[in-house]
N, C-alpha and C positions, 0 to 999 in steps of 0.2 A: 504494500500500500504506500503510497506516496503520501509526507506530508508538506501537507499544505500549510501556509501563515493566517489565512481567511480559517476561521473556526465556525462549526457545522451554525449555520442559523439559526433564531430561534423560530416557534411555532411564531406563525403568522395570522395563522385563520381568525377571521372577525368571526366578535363574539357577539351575538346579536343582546342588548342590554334595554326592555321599558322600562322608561320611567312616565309617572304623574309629575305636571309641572302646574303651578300657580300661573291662574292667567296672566297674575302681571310681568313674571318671569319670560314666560311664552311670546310677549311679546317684545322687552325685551331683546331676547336673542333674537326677534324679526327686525327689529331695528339693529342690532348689530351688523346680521346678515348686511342690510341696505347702504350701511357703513361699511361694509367689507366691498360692496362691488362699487362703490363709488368711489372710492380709493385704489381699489386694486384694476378697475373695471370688466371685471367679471363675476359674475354671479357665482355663488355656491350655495345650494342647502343650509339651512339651519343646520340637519342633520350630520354634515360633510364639518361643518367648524365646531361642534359640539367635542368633537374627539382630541381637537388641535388645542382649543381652549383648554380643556379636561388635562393634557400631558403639559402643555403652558403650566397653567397652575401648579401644579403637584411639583416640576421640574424649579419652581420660583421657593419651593418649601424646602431650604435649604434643611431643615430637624430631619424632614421626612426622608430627605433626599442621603443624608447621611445612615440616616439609620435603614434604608433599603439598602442601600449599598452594600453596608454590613452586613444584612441578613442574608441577602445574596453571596459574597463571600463565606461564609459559613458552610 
């Protein structure tokens, strides 16, 4: 077997995840949304930025961020 420097990927497969959202929240991320294509000039889902947002945040959670890391080494 050959080694390679690229290490086996991880899983990828989307996980499908409902949630209930407050209508004011719901809206909200529709005005996000509207700010995202009038900036970016392209449209995307709610749906599509919820993910990006979601790994934003948590990646901004320098505690959490440490301490995944850790448990991940372990």
């Amino acid at each position: 077997m050959v080694n390679l420097k690229l290490a086996k990927l991880r899983d990828r497969t989307p996980v499908k995840v409902t949630i209930h959202l407050p209508p004011e929240l719901n809206q909200a991320l529709n005005l996000y949304a509207e700010a995202y294509r009038e900036s970016y000039g392209e449209a995307e889902p709610v749906a599509e930025l919820i993910p990006a947002m979601l790994a934003s945040f948590l990646e901004s959670d320098r505690a959490f961020v440490q301490r995944h890391r850790k448990a991940v080494r372990s």
